[in-house]
N, C-alpha and C positions, 0 to 999 in steps of 0.2 A: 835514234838519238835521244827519243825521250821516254825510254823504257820504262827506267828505273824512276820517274818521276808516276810515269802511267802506272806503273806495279803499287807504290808507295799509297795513290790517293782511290785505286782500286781498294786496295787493305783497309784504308780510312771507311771509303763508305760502304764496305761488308759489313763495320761494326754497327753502321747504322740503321741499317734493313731489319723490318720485324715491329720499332718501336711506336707506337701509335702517338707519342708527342717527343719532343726534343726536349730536355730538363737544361738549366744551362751548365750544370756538368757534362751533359753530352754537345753541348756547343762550345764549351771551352774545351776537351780531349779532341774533337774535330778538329779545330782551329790552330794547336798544337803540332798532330800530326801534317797538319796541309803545312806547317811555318817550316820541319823537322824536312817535310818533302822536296819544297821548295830551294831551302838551303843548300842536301844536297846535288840539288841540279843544278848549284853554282847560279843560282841569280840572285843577280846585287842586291842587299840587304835593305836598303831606301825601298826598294820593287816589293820585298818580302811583307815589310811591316806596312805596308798603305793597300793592299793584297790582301791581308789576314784580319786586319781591322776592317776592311771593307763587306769580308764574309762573315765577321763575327756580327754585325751591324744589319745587314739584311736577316742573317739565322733568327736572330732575335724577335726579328718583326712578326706584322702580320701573313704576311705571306708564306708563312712556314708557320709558324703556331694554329693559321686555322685552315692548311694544307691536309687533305685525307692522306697523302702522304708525303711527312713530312722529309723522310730521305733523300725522295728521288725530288725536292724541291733546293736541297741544298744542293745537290749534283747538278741542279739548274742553274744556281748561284754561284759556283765555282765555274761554270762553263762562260755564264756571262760574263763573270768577273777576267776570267782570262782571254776572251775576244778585247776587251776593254784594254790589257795590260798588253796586248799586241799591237794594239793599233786601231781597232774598231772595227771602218769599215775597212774594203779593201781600194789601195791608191791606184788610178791608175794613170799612164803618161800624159804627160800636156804637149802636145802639137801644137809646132806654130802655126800661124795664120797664111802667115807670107813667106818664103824663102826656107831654103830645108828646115829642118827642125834639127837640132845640133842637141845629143847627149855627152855629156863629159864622165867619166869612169876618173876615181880617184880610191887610194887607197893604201896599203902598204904590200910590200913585196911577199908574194909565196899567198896573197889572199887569192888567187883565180883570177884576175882581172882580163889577161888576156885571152884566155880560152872563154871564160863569160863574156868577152865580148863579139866573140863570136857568135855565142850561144842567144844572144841577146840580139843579132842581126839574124842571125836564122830567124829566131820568135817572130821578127819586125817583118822579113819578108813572108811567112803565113799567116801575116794580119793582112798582106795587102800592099805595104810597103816598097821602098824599093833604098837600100839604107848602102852605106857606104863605111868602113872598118879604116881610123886613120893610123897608121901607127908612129904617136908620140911618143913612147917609151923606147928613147935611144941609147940609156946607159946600160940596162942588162944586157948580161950576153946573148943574142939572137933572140932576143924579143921582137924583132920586125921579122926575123925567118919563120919562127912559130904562128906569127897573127897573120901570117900570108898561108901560112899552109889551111890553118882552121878555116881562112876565111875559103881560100879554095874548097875545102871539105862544107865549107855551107854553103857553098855557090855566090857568094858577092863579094864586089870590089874593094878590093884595097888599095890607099893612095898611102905609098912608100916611098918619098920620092929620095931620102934618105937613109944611109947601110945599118946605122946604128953603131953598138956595141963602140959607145964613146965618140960617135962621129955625128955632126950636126944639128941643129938648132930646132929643140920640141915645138919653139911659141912659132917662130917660123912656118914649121908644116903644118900647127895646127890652124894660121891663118889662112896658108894658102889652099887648108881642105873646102874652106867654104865655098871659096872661088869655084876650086875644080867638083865640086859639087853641082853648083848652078848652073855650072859649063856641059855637066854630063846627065842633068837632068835629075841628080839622088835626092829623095822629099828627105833624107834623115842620113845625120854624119853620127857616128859612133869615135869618141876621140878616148882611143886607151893613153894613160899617162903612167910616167916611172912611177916607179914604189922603191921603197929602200926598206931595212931591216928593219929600222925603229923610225919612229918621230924623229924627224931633223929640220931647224929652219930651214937649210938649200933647201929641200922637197916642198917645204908648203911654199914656200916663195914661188918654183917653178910651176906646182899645183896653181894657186895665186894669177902667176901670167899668163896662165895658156887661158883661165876664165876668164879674161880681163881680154885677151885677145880676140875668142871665139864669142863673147855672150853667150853660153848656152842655155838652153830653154832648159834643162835640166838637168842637176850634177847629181852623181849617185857612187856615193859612196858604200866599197865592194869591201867585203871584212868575212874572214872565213870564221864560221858559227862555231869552230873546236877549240878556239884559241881562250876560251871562258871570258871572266870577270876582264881581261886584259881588250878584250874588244869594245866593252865598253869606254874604256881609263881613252882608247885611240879613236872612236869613234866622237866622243867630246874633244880632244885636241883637236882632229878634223874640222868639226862645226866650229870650232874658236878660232882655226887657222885661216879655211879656204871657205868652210860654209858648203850642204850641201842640202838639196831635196828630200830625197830619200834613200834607203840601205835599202844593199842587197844582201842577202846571204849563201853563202857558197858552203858546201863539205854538209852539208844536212843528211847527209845518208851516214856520216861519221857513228863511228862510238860514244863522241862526246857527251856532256851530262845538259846542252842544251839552254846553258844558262843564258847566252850572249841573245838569243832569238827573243825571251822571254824578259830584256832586260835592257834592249836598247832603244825599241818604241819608245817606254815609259820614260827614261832617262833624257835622251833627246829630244822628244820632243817630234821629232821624222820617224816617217812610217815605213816601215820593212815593207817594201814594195815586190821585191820578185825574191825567187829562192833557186837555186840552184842545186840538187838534190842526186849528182850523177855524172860518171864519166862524158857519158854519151851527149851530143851535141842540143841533143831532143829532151838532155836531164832539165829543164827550167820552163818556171812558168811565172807568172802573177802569188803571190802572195795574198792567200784568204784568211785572215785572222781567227773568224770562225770557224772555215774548214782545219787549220792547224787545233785548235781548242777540241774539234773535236776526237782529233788524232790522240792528243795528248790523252782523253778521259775515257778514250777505247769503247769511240763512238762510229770510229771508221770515217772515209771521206770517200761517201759512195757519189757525190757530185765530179769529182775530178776522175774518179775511176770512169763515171758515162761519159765524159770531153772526151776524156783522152781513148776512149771505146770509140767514141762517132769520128773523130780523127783515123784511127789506124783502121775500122773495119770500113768492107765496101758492103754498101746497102743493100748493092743488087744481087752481090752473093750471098749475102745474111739471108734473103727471101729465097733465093734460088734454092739454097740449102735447106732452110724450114719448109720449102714445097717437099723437097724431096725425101724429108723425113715424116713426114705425113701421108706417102704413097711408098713408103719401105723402100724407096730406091739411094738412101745413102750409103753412100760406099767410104772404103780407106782414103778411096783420093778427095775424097769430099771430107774426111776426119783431117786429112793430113793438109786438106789447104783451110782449116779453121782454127788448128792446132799453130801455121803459120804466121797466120792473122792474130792470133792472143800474142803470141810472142811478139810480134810488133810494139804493143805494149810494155813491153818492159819484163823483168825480172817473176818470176813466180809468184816468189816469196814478198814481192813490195806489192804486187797485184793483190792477193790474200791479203796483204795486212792493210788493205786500205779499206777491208768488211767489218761492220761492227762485231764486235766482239772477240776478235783475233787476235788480242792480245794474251789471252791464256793458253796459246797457242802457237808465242813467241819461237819458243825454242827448237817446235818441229821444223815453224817456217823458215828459221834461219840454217837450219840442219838440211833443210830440202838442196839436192843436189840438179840445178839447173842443165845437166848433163842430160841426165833423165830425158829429156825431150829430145835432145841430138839421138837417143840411142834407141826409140820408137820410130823416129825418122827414117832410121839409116835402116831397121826393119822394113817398113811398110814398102821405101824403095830398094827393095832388093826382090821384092814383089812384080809376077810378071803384070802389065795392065788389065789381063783375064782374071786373075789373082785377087786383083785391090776392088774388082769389079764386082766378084760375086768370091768371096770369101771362103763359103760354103765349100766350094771346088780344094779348098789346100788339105791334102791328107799328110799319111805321112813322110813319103818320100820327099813333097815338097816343104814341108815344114822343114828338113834338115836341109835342103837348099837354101832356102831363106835364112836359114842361123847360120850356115857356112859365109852367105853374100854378106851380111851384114856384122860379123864378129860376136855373134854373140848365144844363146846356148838355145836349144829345142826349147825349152820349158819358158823360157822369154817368148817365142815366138807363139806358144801356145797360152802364154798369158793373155797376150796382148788383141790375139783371133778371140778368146773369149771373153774380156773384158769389152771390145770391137762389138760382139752381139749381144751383151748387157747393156750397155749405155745405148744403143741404137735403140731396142727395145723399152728399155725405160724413158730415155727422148720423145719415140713415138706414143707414148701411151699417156705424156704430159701433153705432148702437142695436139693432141686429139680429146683433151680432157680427162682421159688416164681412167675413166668411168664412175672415177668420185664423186659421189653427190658434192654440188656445189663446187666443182674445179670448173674453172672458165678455162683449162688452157693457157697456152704460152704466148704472150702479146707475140703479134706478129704472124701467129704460125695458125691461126685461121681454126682448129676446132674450137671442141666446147662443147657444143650441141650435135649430139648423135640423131643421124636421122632415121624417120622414125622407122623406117625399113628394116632398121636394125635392130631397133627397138625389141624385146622378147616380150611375146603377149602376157600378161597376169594372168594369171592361173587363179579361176573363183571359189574363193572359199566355201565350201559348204557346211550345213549345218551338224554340229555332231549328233549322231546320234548313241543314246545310249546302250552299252551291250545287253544290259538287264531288259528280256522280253516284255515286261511289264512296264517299266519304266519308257519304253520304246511305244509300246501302243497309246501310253499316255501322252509322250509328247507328238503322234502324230495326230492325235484326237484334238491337242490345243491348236495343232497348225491352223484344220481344218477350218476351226471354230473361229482364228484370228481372219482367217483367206474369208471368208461366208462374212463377217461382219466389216472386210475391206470391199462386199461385192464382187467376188471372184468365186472362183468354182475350187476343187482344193489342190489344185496345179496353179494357182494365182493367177489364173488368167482374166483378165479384168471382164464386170460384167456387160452384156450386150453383144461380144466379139463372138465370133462361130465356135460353138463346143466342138470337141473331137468326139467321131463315134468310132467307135474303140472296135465294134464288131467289123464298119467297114475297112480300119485297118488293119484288125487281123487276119481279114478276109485278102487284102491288097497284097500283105505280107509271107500268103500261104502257108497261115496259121492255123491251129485245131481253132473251132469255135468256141470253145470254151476257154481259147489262150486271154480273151479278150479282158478279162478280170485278171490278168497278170498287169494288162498294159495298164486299167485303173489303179 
């Protein structure tokens, strides 16, 4: 969503790199391009100018005039400054004290409300939770059959107790959720409400009653992030209408230019609390202002990348696996159930771009064909379990089986066997400390320090000597003469210790007698 804002203020601070002070020509073309940037990523223009004056105003100071480097200090400035135009810190929900805790969902039609409110009772039940999905929203067509299905797809209760689709009274069921709430034990009621096309008195009125009915501890107003400047214009008739806590935002994996995300904190005053980033029920989290800032300036957000890594992987097999690649016993079933495990996580290409730096490397990741891992899959299991076990074993009769079982051609199959013993081999050889001075190894995976067993003796240098015979008797006349004034004999053997006699080893060694002046 915010590529082309990322690409824009990348460009900006290329210009800057190299300069050893800032002139205020190069803080006014700065401050121009970030306004130029801004704009078009559609964020409101009140946002722009209190934004650009706020980075022209830091640039200027001391913290960048007596910075060693003054670039990567405005890049500090621009990162602060937009944690600040998001929100700050990160909000998180308020729990009653006493009796469920009741969320109310408001918003307009086609933002996501209902499928986020799913998405948003899953969240609540792997905090801990135990939340309950009510459906208020009687006028759209099968708005109660969809939030019954989602909610089945997340595993919790729905109280339906009406068909909808124009039938029955929203303030009604949303009173009697509380009840049956309390009745059935849920710490937390989820109330989705109608949405219409546009702002309309009926909607904020019935918006109006259902709060008035339920009290809820918290309203959160649901606005989809693609719809621009215009999410702003409905997110203030909201707060003037019905009043709400905080925004969510939905459709953030969109195209769009990302305005609405960067423009409705600052505006309203409530803080973008969660985001919504995805079909899938597992697409939404918490809203980090920082971590978003740093998305934007292709800093990466290698913090939600680790959550959402200790979520989808299992520990025991993470270890299981690093044992087993540091005694060479990794196999394809052991690739193919790690290969499993990342996909848990999400999309390829959203995993990648959540590394710093990956934004100049947009276009592959979006080009990456997420197929590609179905079609290693349907490889590796087309593989007998002797096969995935010792590799080694597939020649070539069996490599055309395996491209027959699996659809796809010999030279895939022979890609993938030796790409299979490069990554195992470079794995094992980081897991083990890889023999590089100074590598510790792979956390987790136990080398590092080679023992010394393995250790290869040093080989002791000696001293050269020179070819020229002259030159050679001269330097072993200084040995002698250094070895005699260290109190050693001219074998440097220190003095006091038992000489060698040279005749009774030539003698021991059934040598001529006169070998004994070889051995001196």
């Amino acid at each position: 969503m915010f590529a082309t804002l990322s690409d824009r203020l990348a460009d900006t601070f290329k210009n800057l790199r190299g300069k050893g002070r800032l002139s205020e020509a190069d803080i006014d073309a700065t401050a121009r391009e970030i306004r130029i940037a801004l704009l078009e990523a559609d964020v409101a223009l009140p946002v722009v100018k209190e934004f650009v004056a706020a980075v022209k105003e830091r640039a200027r100071g001391e913290e960048v005039s007596q910075a060693l480097n003054p670039a990567q200090q405005v890049v500090k400035i621009v990162n602060e400054e937009l944690v600040t135009i998001l929100g700050g810190e990160t909000r998180r929900l308020r729990y009653a004290k006493t009796g469920p805790t009741v969320i109310m969902l408001a918003g307009l039609q086609g933002a996501g409300k209902t499928t986020l409110a799913a998405k948003l009772a899953l969240w609540l039940k792997e905090q801990g939770r135990s939340p309950m999905l009510v459906a208020a929203d009687l006028q759209r067509p099968n708005a109660v059959n969809q939030l019954q299905v989602n909610g089945e797809r997340a595993g919790v209760t729905v109280f339906a107790p009406e068909p909808g689709n124009g039938v029955g009274d929203p303030v009604a069921v949303a009173r009697q959720s509380i009840e049956e709430a309390k009745r059935t034990l849920h710490d937390t009621v989820i109330v989705d409400t109608a949405g219409r096309l546009g702002v309309d008195a009926e909607m904020m009125q019935q918006a109006a009653d259902i709060r008035d009915a339920v009290s809820p501890d918290e309203v959160l107003f649901v606005v989809d992030a693609m719809i621009g400047q215009d999410a702003v214009t409905t997110a203030q008739a909201f707060l003037d209408g019905v009043g709400y806590d905080g925004v969510v935002l939905t459709k953030l994996d969109g195209d769009a230019r990302g305005g609405a995300a960067l423009s409705i904190a600052s505006i309203t005053g409530k803080p973008v609390m969660f985001a919504s980033n995805g079909e899938k029920l597992t697409d939404f989290d918490l809203f980090h202002p920082d971590r978003m800032a740093s998305r934007i300036l292709d800093m990466g957000d290698v913090m939600t990348l680790i959550e959402q890594a200790e979520k989808a992987f299992d520990a025991e097999q993470a270890a299981k696996a690093a044992g087993k690649l540091q005694t060479g016993d990794f196999t394809l079933d052991d690739f193919l159930e790690q290969m499993q495990q990342v996909r848990k996580l999400g999309s390829m290409s959203k995993i990648m771009g959540m590394l710093p730096g990956m934004g100049q490397f947009r276009e592959q990741l979006e080009n990456f064909d997420e197929r590609e891992i179905d079609r290693i899959q349907a490889i590796i299991q087309s593989m007998t379990p002797a096969e995935r076990a010792n590799p080694k074993v597939i020649d070539g009769s069996r490599r055309a089986r395996i491209a027959r079982g699996s659809g796809r051609q010999v030279s895939d199959v022979n890609q993938l066997v030796d790409r299979f013993f490069e990554a195992r081999k470079m794995m094992q050889s980081l897991a083990n400390g890889g023999g590089v001075p100074g590598m510790p190894g792979l956390p987790g995976m136990g080398g590092g320090k080679r023992s010394k067993a393995k250790q290869a003796p040093k080989k002791a240098k000696g001293r050269r000597v020179s070819g020229n015979p002259a030159k050679a008797a001269q330097q072993a006349a200084a040995q002698k003469e250094r070895a005699a004034a260290a109190g050693a004999n001219p074998f440097g053997r220190p003095a006091g210790e038992e000489q060698i006699d040279y005749e009774k080893a030539a003698a021991a060694l059934d040598l001529p007698n006169d070998f004994s002046k070889y051995l001196k």
